[in-house]
matplotlib code that plots the C-alpha trace (Angstrom):
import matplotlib.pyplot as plt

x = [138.3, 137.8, 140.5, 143.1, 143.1, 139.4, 138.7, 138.2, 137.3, 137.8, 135.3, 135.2, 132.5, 132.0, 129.2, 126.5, 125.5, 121.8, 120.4, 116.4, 116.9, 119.5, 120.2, 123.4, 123.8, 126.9, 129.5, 132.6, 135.3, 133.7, 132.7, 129.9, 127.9, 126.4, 123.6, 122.8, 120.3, 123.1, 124.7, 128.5, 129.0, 130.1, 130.8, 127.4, 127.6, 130.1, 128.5, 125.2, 127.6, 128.7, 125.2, 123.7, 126.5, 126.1, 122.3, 122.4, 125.6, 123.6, 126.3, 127.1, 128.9, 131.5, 132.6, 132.5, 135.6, 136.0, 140.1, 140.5, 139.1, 137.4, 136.7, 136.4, 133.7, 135.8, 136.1, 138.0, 136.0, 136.9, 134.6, 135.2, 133.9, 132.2, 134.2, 134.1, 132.1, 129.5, 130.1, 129.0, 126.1, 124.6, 124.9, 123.4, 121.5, 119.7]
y = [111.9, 110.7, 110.6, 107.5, 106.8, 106.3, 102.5, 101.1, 98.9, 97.4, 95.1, 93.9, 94.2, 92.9, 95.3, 94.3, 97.6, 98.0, 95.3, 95.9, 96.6, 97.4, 94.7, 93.6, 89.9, 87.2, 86.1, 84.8, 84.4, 87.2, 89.6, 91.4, 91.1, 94.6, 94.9, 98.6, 100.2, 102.6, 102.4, 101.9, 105.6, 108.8, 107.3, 106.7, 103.1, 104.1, 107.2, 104.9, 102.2, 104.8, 105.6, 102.4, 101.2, 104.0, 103.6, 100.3, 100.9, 104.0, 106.2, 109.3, 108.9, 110.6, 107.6, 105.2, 105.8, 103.3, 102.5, 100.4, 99.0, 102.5, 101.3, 97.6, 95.3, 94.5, 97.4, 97.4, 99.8, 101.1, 102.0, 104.5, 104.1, 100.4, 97.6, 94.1, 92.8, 95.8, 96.1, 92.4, 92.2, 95.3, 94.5, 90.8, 90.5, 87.7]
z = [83.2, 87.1, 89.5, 88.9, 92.5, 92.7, 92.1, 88.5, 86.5, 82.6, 81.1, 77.5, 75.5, 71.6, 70.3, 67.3, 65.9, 64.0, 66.0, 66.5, 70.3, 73.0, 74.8, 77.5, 77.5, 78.9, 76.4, 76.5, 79.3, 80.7, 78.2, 77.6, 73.8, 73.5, 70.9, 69.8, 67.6, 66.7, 63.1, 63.4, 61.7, 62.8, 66.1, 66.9, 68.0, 70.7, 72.2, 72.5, 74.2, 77.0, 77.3, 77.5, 80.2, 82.0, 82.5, 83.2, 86.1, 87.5, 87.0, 85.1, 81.2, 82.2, 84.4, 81.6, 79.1, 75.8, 76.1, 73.2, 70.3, 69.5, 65.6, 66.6, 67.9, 70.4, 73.0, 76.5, 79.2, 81.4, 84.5, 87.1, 90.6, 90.6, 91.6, 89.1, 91.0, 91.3, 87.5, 86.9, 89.0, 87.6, 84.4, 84.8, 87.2, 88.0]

ax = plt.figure().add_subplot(projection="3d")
ax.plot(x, y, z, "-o")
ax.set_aspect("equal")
plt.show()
């Protein structure tokens, strides 16, 4: 993974797998809800998440990094590179 000294940042996201589109939208105290087309199986639901965040942040996949919640909806990740701030505006912006 990228260099700890680099700066980083963790967001939370609670994911909705099979939905009929992928979509990044507000939710709570400042999560994220992440709709995927992705079944929740065989990991597929997470690898889309990395992909998904990392198009929408501009940044490789290797700089986003699911650190908990793995077989959950509710996920902790962690982004290398991009401040909170950068993080937020975007993935909402607007």
């Amino acid at each position: 993974m990228a260099e700890e000294r680099e700066p980083a940042s963790v967001i939370r996201v609670r994911v909705s797998p099979r939905a009929s589109r992928n979509r990044i939208l507000p939710g709570e105290n400042g999560a994220f809800k992440v709709r995927l087309t992705a079944p929740a199986v065989e990991n597929r639901a997470n690898r889309a998440l990395i992909q998904l965040l990392a198009k929408k942040l501009g940044i490789a996949k290797g700089r986003v990094e699911i650190v908990s919640g793995g077989r959950s909806r509710q996920k902790s990740v962690k982004v290398y590179g991009l401040s909170p701030e950068e993080v937020r505006q975007r993935l909402l912006p607007g």
